[in-house]
Every structure is written in C-alpha cells, then in structure tokens.
C-alpha positions in Angstrom: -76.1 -33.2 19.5 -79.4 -30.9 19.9 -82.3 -31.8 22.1 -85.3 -32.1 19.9 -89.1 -31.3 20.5 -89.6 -35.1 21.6 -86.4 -35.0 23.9 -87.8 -32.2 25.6 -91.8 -33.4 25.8 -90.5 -36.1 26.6 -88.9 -35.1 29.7 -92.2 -32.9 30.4 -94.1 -35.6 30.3 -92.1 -38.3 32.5 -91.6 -35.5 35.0 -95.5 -34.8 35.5 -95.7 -38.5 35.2 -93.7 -39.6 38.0 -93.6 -36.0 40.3 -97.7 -36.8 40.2 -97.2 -40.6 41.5 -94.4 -39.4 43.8 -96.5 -36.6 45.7 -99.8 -38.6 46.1 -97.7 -41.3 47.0 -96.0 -38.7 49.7 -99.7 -37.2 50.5 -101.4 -40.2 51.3 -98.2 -41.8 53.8 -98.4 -38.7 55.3 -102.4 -38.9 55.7 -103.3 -35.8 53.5 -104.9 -37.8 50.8 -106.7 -40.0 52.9 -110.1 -38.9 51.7 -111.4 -38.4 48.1 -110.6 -35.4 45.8 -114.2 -33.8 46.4 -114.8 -34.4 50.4 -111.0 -33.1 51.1 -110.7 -30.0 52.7 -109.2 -27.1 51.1 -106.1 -27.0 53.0 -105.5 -30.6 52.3 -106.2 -30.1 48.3 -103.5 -27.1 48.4 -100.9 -29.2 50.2 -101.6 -32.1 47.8 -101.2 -29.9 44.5 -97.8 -28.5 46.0 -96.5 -32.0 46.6 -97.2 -33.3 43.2 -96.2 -29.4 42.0 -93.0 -30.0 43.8 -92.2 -33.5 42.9 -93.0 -32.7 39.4 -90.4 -30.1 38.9 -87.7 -32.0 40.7 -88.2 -35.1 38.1 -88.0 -32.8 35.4 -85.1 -31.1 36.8 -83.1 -34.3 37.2 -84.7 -36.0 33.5 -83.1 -32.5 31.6 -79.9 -32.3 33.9 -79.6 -36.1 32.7 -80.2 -35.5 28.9 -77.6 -32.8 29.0 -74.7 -34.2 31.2 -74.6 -37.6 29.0 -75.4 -36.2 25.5 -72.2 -34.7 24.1 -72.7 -30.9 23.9 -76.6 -31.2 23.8 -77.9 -28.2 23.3 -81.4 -26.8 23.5 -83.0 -26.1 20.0 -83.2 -22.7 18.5 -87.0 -21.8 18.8 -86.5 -18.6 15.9 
C-alpha cells in the first residue's frame, strides 16, 4: 500500500490541527496566553508559537508513524 497526497495532507493537517489546540491549551494553564494576541509581550508570543510549533510536529510525528506501522508496507509516493 502507498500513502497518497490525501494520506499525507491529511496527517498535515490534523497535526497543525491538534499541535495548535494542544500548545494554547498548554500556554494558557501555564499563564503565557493569558492576555490577547496583540497586548502580549514579545517573549510570551515567542513561547506561544514554539509550543503550538512543538506540539504540532509531535502530532504529526505520531499521525505518520501511525499510517506507516498499520498500513502493510506503506510507502511514501514517488514525487518524479
């Protein structure tokens, strides 16, 4: 079986999706998103963006290690 272009945005996409709601979830327990976007400090808008940076690539780290330990030889596509 070969991962196709939907697998694959698919897995882009959830990641963002749920590495975004994880890290602003994360930022605001730990009181770095307590204010909004445009009165936050600097500091605080880096720390929030390396969260949901962070998050995001571990969800789409787990999503693809997922698709290719339970699809049967899955295999990414040949882009040439």
């Amino acid at each position: 079986m070969e991962a196709t272009t939907f697998d694959i945005l698919m897995i882009l996409s959830l990641g963002v999706l749920a590495g975004t709601g994880t890290g602003l979830v994360i930022g605001s327990i730990a009181g770095i998103g307590r204010h909004g976007w445009a009165s936050m400090p600097a500091g605080d808008r880096q720390k929030t963006l390396l969260l949901i940076l962070a998050c995001s690539s571990t969800f789409i780290a787990l999503l693809s290690w997922y698709l290719f330990q339970y699809s049967e030889g899955a295999s990414l596509p040949a882009l040439f």
